[in-house]
C-alpha positions as CSV (number, residue, x, y, z in Angstrom):
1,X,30.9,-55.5,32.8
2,X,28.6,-53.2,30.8
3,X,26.9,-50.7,32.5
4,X,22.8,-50.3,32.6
5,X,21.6,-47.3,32.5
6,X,18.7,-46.0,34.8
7,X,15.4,-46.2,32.9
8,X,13.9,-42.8,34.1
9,X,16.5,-40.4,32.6
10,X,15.9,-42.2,28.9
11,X,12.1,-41.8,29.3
12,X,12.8,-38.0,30.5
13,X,14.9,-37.8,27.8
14,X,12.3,-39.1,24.7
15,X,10.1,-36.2,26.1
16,X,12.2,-33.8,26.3
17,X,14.3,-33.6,23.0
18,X,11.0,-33.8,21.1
19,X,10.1,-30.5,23.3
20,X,13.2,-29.0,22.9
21,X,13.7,-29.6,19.4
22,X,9.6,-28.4,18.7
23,X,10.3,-25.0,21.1
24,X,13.7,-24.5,18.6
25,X,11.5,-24.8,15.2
26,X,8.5,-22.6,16.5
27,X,11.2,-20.3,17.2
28,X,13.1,-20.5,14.0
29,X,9.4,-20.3,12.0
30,X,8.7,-17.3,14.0
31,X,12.2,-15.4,13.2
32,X,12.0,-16.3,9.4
33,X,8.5,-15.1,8.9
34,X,9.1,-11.7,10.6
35,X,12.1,-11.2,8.8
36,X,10.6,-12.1,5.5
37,X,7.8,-9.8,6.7
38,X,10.2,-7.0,6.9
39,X,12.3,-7.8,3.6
40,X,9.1,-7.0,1.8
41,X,8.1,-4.0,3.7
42,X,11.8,-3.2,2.7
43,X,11.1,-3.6,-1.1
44,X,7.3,-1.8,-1.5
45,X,9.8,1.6,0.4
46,X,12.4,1.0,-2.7
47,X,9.7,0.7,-5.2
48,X,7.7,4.0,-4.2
49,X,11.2,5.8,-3.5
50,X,12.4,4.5,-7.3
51,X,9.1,5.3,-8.6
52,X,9.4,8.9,-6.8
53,X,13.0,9.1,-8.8
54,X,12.3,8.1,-11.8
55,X,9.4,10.6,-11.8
56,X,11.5,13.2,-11.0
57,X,14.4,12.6,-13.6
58,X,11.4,12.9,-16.4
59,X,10.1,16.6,-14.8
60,X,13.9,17.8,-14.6
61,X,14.4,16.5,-18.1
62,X,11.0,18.7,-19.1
63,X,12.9,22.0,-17.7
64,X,16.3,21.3,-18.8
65,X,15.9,23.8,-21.5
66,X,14.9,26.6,-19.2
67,X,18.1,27.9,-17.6
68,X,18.1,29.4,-14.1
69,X,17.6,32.5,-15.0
70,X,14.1,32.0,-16.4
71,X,13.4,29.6,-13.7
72,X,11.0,31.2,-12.0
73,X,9.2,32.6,-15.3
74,X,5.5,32.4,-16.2
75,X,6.6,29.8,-18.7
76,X,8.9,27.8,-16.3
77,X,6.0,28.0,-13.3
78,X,3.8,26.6,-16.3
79,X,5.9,23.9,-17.2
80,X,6.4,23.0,-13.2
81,X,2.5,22.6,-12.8
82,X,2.3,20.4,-16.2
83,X,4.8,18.2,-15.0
84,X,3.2,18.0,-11.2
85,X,-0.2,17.1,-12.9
86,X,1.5,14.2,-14.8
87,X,3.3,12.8,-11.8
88,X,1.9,10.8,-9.7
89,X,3.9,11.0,-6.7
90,X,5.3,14.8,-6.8
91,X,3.4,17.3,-4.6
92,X,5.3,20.2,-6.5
93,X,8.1,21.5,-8.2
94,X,10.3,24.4,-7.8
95,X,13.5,26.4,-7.9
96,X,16.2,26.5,-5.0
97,X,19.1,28.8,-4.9
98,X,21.2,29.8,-2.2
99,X,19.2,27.3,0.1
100,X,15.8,29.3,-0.4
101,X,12.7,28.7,-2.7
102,X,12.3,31.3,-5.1
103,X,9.4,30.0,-6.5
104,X,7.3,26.8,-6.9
105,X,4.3,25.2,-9.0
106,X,2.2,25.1,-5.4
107,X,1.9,29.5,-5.8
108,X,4.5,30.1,-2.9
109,X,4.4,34.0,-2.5
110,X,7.7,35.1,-1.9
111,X,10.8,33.6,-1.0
112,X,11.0,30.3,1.6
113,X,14.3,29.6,3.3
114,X,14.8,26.3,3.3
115,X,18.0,25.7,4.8
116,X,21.3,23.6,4.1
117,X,21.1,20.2,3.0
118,X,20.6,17.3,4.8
119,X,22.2,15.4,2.3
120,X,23.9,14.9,-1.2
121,X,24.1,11.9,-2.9
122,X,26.7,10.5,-5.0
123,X,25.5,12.0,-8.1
124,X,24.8,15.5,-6.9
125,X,21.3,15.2,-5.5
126,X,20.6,17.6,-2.4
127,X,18.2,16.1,-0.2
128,X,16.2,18.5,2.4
129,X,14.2,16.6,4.4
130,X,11.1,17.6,7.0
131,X,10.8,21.1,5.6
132,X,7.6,22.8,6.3
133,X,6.2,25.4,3.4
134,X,3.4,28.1,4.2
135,X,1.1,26.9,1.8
136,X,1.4,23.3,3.8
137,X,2.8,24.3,7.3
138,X,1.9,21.0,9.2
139,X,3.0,18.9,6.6
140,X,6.9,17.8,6.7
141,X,8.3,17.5,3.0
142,X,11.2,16.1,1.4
143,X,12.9,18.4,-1.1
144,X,14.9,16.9,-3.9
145,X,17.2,19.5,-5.9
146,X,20.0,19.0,-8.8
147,X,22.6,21.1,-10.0
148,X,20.5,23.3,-12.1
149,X,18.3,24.3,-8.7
150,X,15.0,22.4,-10.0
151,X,13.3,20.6,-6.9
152,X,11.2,17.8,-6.3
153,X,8.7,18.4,-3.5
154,X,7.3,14.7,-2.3
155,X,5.0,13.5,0.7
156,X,7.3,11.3,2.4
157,X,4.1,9.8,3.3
158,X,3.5,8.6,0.1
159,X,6.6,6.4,0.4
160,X,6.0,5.1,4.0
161,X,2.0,4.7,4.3
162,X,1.2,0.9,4.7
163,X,-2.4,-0.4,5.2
164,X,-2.4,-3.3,7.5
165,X,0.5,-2.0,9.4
166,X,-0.1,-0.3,13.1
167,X,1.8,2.4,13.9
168,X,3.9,4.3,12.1
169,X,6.5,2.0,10.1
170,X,9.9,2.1,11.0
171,X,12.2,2.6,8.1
172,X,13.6,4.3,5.7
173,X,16.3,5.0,2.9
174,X,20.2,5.0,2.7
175,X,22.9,6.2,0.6
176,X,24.5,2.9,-0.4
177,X,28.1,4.4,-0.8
178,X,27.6,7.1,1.6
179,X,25.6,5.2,4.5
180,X,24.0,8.3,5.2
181,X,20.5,8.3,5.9
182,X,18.1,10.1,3.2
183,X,14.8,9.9,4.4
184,X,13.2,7.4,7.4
185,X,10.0,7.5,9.3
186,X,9.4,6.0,12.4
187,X,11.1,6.9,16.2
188,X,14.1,5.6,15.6
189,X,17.1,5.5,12.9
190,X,20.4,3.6,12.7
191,X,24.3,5.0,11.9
192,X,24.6,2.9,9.4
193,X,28.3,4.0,8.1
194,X,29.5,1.5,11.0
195,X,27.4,-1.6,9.9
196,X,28.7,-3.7,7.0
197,X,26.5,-4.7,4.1
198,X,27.9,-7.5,1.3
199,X,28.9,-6.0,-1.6
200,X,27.6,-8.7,-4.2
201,X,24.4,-8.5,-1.7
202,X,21.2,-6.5,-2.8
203,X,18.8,-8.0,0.1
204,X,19.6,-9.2,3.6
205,X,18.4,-8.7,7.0
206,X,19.8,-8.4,10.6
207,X,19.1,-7.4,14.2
208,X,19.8,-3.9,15.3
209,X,18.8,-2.7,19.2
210,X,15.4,-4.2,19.4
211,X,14.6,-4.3,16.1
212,X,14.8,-6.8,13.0
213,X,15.4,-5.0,10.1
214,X,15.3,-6.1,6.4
215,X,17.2,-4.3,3.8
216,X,17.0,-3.9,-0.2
217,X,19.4,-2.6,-2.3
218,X,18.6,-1.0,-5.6
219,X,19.8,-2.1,-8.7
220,X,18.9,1.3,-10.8
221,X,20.1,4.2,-7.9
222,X,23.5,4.3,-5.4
223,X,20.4,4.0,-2.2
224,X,19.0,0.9,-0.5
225,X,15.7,0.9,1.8
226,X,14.9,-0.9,5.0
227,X,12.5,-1.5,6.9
228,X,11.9,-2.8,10.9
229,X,9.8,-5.1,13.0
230,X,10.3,-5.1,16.2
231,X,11.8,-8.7,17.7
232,X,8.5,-8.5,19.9
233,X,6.4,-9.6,17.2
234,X,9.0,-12.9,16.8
235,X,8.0,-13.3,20.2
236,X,4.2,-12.9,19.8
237,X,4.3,-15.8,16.8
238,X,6.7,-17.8,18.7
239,X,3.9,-17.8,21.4
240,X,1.2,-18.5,18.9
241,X,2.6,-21.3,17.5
242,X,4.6,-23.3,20.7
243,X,1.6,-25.0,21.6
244,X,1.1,-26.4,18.2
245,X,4.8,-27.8,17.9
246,X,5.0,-28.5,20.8
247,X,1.8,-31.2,20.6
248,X,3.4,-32.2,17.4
249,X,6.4,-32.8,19.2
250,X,4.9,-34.6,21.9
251,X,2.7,-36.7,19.8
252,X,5.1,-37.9,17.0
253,X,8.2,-38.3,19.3
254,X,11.8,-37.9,17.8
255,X,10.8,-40.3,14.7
256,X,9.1,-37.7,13.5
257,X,10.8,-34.3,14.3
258,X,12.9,-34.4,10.6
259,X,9.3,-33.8,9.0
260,X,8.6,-31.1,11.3
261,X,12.0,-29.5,10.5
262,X,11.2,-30.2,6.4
263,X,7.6,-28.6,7.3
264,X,9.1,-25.5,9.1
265,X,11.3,-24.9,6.3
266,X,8.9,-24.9,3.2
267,X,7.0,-22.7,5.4
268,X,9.9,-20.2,6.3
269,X,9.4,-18.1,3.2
270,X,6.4,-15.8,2.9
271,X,5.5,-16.9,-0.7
272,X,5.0,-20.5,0.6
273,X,2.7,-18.9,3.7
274,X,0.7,-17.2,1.1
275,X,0.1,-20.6,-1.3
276,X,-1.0,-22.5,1.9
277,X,-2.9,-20.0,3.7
278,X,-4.7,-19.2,0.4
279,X,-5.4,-23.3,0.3
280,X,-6.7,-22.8,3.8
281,X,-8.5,-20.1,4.0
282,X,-6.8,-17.7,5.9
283,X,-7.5,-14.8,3.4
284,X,-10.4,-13.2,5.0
285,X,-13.0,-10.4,3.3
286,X,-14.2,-7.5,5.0
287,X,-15.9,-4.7,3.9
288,X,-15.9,-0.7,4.3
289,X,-18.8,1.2,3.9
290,X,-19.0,3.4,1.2
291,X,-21.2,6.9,1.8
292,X,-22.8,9.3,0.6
293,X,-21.5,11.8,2.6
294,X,-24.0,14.3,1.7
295,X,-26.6,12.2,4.0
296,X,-24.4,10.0,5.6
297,X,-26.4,7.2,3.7
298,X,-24.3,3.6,2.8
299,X,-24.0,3.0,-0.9
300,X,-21.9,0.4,-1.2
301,X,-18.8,-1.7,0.5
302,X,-15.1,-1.8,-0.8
303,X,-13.6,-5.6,-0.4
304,X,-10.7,-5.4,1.7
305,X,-8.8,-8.9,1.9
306,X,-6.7,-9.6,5.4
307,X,-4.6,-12.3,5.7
308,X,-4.7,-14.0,9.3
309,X,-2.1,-16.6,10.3
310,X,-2.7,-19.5,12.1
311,X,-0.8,-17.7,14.8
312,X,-3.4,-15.1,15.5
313,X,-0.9,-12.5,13.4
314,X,-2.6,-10.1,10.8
315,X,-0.6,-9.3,8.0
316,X,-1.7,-6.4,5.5
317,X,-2.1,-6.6,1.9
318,X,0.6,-4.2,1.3
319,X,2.7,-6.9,2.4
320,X,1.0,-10.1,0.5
321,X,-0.5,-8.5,-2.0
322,X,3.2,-7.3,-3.6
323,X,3.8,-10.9,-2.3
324,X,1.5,-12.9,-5.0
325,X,1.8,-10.5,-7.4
326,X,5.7,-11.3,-7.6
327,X,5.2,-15.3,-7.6
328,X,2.5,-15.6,-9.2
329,X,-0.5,-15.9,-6.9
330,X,-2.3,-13.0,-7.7
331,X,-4.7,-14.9,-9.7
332,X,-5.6,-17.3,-7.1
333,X,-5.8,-14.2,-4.7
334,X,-8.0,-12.6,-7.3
335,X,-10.3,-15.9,-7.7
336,X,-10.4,-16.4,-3.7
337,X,-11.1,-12.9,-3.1
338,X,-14.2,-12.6,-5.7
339,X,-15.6,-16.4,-4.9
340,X,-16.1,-15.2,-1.4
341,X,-17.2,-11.5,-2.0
342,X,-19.8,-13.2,-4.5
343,X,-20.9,-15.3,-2.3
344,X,-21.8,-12.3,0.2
345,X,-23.1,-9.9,-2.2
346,X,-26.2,-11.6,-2.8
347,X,-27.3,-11.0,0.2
348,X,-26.3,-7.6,0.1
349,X,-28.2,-6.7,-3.0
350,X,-31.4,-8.2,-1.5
351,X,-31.1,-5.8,1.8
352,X,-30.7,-2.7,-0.6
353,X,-30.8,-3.3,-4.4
354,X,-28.8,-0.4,-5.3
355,X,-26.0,-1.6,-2.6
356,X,-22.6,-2.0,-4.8
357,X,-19.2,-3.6,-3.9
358,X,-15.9,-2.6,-4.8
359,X,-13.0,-4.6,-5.6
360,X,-9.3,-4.5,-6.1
361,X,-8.1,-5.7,-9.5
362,X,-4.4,-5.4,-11.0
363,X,-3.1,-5.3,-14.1
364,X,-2.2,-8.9,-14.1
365,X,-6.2,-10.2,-13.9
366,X,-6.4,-7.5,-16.8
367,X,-4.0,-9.8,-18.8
368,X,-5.7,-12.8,-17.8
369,X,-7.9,-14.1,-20.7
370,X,-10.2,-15.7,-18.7
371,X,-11.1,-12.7,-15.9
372,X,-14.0,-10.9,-18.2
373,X,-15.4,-14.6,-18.3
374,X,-14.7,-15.1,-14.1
375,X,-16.4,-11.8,-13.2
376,X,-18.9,-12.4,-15.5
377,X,-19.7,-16.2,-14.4
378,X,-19.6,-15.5,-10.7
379,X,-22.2,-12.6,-11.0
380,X,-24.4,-15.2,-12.9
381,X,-24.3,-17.9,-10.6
382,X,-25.5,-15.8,-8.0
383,X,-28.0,-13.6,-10.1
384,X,-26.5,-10.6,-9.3
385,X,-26.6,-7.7,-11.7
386,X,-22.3,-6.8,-12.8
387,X,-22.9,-2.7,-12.2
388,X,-23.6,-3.9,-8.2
389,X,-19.6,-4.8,-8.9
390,X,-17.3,-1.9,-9.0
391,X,-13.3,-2.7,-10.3
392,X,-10.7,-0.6,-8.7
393,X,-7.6,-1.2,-10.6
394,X,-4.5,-0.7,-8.2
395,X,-1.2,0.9,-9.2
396,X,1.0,-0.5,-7.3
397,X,2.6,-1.9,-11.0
398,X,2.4,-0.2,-14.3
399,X,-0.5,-0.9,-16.1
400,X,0.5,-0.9,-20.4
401,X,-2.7,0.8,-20.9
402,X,-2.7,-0.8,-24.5
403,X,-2.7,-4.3,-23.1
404,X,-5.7,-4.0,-20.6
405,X,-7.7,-1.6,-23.0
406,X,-9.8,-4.5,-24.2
407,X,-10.6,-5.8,-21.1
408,X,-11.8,-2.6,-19.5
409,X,-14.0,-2.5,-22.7
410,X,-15.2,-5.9,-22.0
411,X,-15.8,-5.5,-18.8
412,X,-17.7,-1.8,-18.8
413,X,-19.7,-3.6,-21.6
414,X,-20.9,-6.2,-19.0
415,X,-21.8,-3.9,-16.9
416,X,-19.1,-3.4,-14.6
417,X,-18.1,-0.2,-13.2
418,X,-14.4,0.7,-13.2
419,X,-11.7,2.7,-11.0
420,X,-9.0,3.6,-10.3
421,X,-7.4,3.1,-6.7
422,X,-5.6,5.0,-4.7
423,X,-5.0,7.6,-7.9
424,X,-1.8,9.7,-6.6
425,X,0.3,7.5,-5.4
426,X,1.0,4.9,-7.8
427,X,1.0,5.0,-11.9
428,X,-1.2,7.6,-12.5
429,X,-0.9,10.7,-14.5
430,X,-2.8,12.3,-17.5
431,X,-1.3,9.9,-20.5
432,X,-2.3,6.6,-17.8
433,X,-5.9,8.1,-17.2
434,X,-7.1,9.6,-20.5
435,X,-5.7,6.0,-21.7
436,X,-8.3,4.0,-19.7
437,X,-12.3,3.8,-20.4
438,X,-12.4,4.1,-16.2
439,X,-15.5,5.6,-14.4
440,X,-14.5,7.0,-11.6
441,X,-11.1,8.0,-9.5
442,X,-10.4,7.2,-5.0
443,X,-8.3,9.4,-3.7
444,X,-5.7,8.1,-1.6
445,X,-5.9,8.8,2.7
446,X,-2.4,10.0,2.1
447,X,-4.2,13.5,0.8
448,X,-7.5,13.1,2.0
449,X,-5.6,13.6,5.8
450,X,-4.1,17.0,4.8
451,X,-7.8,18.6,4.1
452,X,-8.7,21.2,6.6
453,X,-5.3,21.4,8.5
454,X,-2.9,23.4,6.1
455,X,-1.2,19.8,4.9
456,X,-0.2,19.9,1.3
457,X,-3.2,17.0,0.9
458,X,-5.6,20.2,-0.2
459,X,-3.4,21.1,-3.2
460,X,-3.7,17.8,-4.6
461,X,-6.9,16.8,-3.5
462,X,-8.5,20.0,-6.1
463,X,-5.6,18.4,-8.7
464,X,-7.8,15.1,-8.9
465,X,-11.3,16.7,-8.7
466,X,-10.3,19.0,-11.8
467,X,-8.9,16.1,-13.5
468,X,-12.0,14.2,-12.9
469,X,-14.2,17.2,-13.8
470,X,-12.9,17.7,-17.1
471,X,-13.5,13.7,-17.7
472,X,-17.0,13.3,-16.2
473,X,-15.6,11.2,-13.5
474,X,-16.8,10.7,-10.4
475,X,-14.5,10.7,-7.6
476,X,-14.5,8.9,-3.9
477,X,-12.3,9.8,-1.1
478,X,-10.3,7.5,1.3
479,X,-9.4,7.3,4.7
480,X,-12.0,10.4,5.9
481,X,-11.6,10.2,9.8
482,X,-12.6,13.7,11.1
483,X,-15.7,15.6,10.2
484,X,-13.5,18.8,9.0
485,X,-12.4,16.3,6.1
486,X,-16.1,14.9,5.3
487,X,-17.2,18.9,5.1
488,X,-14.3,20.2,2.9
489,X,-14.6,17.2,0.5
490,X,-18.3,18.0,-0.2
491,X,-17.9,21.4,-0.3
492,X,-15.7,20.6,-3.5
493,X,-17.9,18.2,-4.7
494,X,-16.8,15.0,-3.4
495,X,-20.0,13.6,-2.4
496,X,-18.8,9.6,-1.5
497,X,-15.9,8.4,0.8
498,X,-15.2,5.7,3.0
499,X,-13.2,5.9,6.0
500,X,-13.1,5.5,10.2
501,X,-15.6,8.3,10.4
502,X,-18.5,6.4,8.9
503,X,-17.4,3.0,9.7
504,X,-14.5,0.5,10.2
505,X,-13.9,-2.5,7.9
506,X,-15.9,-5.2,9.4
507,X,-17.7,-8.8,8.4
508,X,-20.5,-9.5,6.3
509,X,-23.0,-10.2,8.8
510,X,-21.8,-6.9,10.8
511,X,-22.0,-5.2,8.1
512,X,-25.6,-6.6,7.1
513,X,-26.5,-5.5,10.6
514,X,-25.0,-2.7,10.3
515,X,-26.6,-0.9,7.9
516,X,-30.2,-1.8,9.2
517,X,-29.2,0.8,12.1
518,X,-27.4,3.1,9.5
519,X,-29.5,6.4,7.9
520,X,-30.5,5.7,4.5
521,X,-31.8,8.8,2.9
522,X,-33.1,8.4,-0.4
523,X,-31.2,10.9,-3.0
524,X,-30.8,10.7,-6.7
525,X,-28.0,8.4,-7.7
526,X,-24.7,10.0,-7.7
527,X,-22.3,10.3,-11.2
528,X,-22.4,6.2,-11.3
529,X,-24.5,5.9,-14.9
530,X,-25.9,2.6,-14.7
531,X,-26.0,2.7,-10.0
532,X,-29.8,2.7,-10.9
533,X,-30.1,0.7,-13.4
């Protein structure tokens, strides 16, 4: 006789497998986006730390012919500041024997112990790290010697400093053969010789203590870099997003859960986030005010795009901006980013005509054929004048200054202002700038923080305003936070900057309100030719 079964358990069970299973995919959709998150955070460390190396390989192969007797010479010091002015990401160079620094391009009196190494790589690198020198005795710095006793000095800042990410950023990089630990930042760091990596693998991810971590090998150098998120932010999306599955799952019943599953997965990579928050929107503009920090007067805005998931998370544009760069969604960024900053400026202008706005370009809308006519057609459409539009070109990849000449022309012929963002931390150096028709230089928060505390910051921060002395440059500083900083950069001639001190990056309409409450006191225009025009 065949059994019935009772009615009640089926209908508890329709409701529940649709919950269970929608719980399960919010889950999974949670986990893959934070650990994509971190896989990229993983790859922007191994790019600065390759960069970092493959700018130091070119200033030891500049003193190679100076042996180590003459190392510390009037023509080898020379030679050391030459190649720390063309190098973008070197604080310094010196000479290390018998673990002390017995001289250095930052005019180190006397002899510095230094101590032992930390660590030495496979090919004979020696690796100090968190060394303090008396020119720069609050700032930590990694020291990077070969045989011949010529050493790197770097900001390990340089390497770790993410905008968009709170908190200090948990990672670092690893000897791949060794699984020793070269440099890290953050609270924490992992014994990785006991942890086992595939060796046909060059990216990966996995869970240590409370942290997920993603990982990326190098292809060029025996090191990989990682980089954590902490398994609470899983847990933050996974809240974010349960309600919505779990409606879906409620609503569409089991029928239905294979396209949630299909729908979870094409949205499990970060690329596909991007392409579909892009479609929807979720790139948002804010804006920074730019001052002159003479008066404490707002001149302008930079655009600063943040990406806000559906979820409520923020994620920063070091993270998607590397992103659409790599899969080809800069473009659209680019487009998205100037449709909606276009659309605001207008209203800008007519609050203060000489108000400006700066904007991040790369290399690849340089190589677009159709940018000049973009930039060019959205100013029209909105009657707003191209110099109220300043181009910041970024460095975070080379730019063939040969290949984006004609553009710049182009654009500067338009009208347009053009910069160069960030200048010290990415591509820069002499051949890069005296290459580009540019009008003015940022300099990065990375050395604008070191001002007025003894941080190795000042050195370079007088580098850049010599180099855009000699050019007729005008320069702006990033990231000023404390008064100190806004004081020592005018003193030097640094009359603009942007940072926490004069105001956060907010909306449009905060902004327009904003600056009705803000002190405008009229000066002459700064080094911008055309700002009054």
């Amino acid at each position: 006789m065949r059994k019935n079964w009772p009615i009640a358990p089926i209908n508890v069970l329709a409701v529940l497998v649709p919950v269970i299973v929608s719980a399960a995919l919010a889950y999974q959709v949670s986990f893959h986006d934070q650990r994509n998150r971190a896989q990229v955070i993983a790859e922007v460390v191994l790019n600065r730390s390759e960069l970092i190396t493959m700018q130091l390989e070119t200033a030891f192969a500049r003193l190679a012919g100076i042996g180590s007797s003459q190392a510390c010479s009037a023509e080898a010091i020379g030679l050391m500041r030459e190649s720390d002015l063309s190098s973008s990401l070197l604080q310094g160079l010196g000479y290390v024997e018998n673990d002390r620094l017995e001289c250095s391009s930052l005019g180190e009196e006397g002899v510095v112990e230094v101590g032992p190494p930390d660590y030495v790589s496979a090919t004979g690198a020696i690796i100090r790290s968190q060394r303090t020198l008396p020119t720069a005795p609050n700032t930590p710095l990694l020291l990077v010697t070969i045989r011949t006793g010529y050493t790197g000095i770097v900001h390990p800042g340089l390497i770790f400093s993410l905008s968009g990410e709170d908190g200090e950023l948990l990672g670092g990089t690893v000897g791949y053969s060794t699984r020793e630990n070269i440099v890290h930042s953050g609270p924490t760091t992992f014994d990785w010789k006991g942890i086992g990596m595939p060796a046909d693998q060059y990216s990966g991810s996995l869970v240590l203590a409370d942290q997920l971590v993603g990982w990326q090998r190098s292809t060029r150098w025996d090191q990989f870099a990682y980089a954590g998120i902490p398994l609470a932010a899983v847990g933050e999306q996974f809240r974010g997003l349960i309600g919505i599955f779990l409606a879906g799952g409620l609503l569409s019943g089991v029928g239905l859960l294979a396209l949630f599953r299909r729908l979870a997965a094409s949205r499990a990579s970060l690329p596909s986030l991007l392409r579909i928050g892009l479609a929807r929107g979720e790139v948002h503009t804010v804006y920074q005010p730019i001052v002159d920090m003479r008066t404490g007067s707002w001149v302008g805005a930079e655009v600063l795009a943040r990406w806000q998931r559906p979820s409520g998370e923020w994620i920063g544009p070091d993270v998607f901006v590397p992103i659409a760069e790599k899969h080809g969604l800069m473009r659209q960024l680019t487009r998205h980013v100037m449709t909606s900053c276009a659309n605001d400026l207008r209203a800008f202008v007519a609050m203060a005509p000489d108000f400006f706005v700066s904007v991040n370009i790369t290399a690849i809308d340089l190589h677009d054929p159709d940018f000049v006519k973009l930039m060019v057609a959205e100013c029209n459409a909105r009657g707003v004048a191209p110099h109220r539009v300043h181009l910041e070109i970024t460095e975070r990849v080379e730019v063939d200054s040969t290949k984006v000449s004609d553009a710049i022309r182009l654009l500067r012929e338009h009208g347009f202002e053009i910069g160069i963002d960030d200048f010290g931390i990415g591509y820069s150096n002499l051949a890069y700038l005296d290459k580009l028709d540019v009008d003015y230089l940022k300099i990065d928060k990375v050395f604008v923080a070191g001002l007025g505390n003894g941080a190795i910051g000042t050195a370079t921060v007088d580098h850049i305003i010599e180099l855009a002395a000699e050019r007729g440059l005008t320069t702006i500083a990033e990231g000023v936070e404390l008064e100190c900083q806004r004081a020592e950069l005018v003193v030097r001639g640094v009359l603009l900057g942007q940072g926490w001190l004069f105001g956060r990056p907010m909306s449009a309409s905060k902004l327009l309100a904003a600056y009705a409450e803000a002190p405008q006191v009229p000066v002459m225009p700064l080094s911008f030719a055309r700002l009054a025009g």
